[in-house]
LOLUM-490459 format. One line per 5 residues: number of its first residue (from 1); their letters; for each residue x, y, z of C-alpha. Coordinates in steps of 0.5 Angstrom, whole numbers. Example, Ala and Ser with C-alpha at 12.3 -4.5 7.8 and 13.67 -1.06 7.14 Angstrom:
2
1) as) 25/-9/16  27/-2/14
END
This chain:
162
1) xxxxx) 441/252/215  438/259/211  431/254/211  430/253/218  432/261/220
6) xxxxx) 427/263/215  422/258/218  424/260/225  422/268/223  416/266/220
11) xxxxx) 413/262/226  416/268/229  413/273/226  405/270/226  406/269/234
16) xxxxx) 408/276/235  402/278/230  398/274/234  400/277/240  398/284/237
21) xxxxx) 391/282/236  392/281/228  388/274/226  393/271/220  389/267/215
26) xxxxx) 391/259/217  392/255/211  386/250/208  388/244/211  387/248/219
31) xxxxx) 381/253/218  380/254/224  382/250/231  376/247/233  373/251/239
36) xxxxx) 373/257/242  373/253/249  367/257/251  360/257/252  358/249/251
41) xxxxx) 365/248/248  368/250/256  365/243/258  365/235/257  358/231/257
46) xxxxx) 357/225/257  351/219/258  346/221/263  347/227/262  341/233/260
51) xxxxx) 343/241/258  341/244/251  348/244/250  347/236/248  342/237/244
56) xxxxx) 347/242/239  351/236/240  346/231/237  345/237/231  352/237/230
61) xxxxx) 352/229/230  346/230/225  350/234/220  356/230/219  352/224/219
66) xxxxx) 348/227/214  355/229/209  360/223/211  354/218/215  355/213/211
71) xxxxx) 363/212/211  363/210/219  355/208/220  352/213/223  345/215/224
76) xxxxx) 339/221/226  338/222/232  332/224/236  334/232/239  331/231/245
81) xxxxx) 337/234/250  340/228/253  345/225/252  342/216/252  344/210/249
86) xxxxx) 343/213/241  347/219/242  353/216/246  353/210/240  354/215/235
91) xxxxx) 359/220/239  363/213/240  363/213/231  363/219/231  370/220/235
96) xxxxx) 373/212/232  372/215/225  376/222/227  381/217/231  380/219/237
101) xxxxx) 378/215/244  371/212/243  370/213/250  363/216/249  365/223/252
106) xxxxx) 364/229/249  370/234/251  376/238/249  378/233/243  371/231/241
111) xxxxx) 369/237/241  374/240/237  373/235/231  365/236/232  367/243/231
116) xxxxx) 371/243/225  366/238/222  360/241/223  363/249/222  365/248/215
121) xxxxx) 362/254/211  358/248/206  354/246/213  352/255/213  348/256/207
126) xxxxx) 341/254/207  341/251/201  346/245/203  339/243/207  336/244/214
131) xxxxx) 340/238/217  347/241/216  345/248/217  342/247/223  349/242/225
136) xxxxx) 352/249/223  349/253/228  348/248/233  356/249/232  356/257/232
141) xxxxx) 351/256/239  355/252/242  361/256/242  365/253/236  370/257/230
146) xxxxx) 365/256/224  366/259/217  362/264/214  362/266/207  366/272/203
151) xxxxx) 367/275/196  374/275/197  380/269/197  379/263/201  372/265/200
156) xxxxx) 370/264/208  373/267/214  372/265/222  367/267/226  365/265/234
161) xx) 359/267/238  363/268/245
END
């Protein structure tokens, strides 16, 4: 019982410090929540469909392609800003490999896992190659929390653009 009020309080406390505009460091199996529901992140895309936010889509799907491809079959897209057969394919792998729907359609749950991919701090420097870095600014462009590096422990913290 004296475990489950300890818990309690805890989640308590990180509430209401939440609430006073304090940001608590999450834990490193949840960097940051995915997106920031803003800026392209606000909005669903789908086959057919041609926007700038589509083309940081197939920058993010380069990226993870370029890191974990392998693993679910991914391939480079062309980034031309529309949503053709190519990027709904891999949005498809994309969102099976992650485990959600593979219905093609990039909205709140896909955005979320392309948020948390292509946002890690590994993606941000220039040295980890153009496709992942510019996966992590297609992230931070199109309204997603991506990690940045510190000099202090965990060695990153959160930033949006919106």
């Amino acid at each position: 019982m004296g475990r489950i009020k300890r818990l309690i309080a805890g989640g308590a406390l990180a509430v209401s410090l939440a609430g006073a505009g304090m940001i608590i460091p999450a834990s490193s199996a949840e960097a940051y929540s995915g997106t920031s529901g803003q800026g392209c992140t606000a909005y669903q895309y789908s086959r057919g469909g041609y926007a700038s936010c589509i083309g940081n889509i197939q920058r993010m799907l380069n990226g993870i392609n370029y890191q974990y491809g392998r693993s679910y079959g991914g391939y480079g897209l062309t980034v031309d800003n529309s949503f053709g057969p190519a990027t709904d394919t891999q949005a498809r792998r994309f969102q099976g490999w992650v485990g959600l729907s593979t219905d093609g359609v990039v909205g709140k749950n896909t955005w979320n896992r392309l948020c948390f991919y292509a946002g890690q701090v590994n993606f941000y420097y220039s040295s980890s190659g153009a496709t992942k870095n510019g996966a992590w600014q297609a992230a931070y462009n199109a309204g997603c929390y991506v990690e940045v590096p510190t000099s202090t422990y965990p060695y990153y913290r959160t930033i949006k653009r919106y």
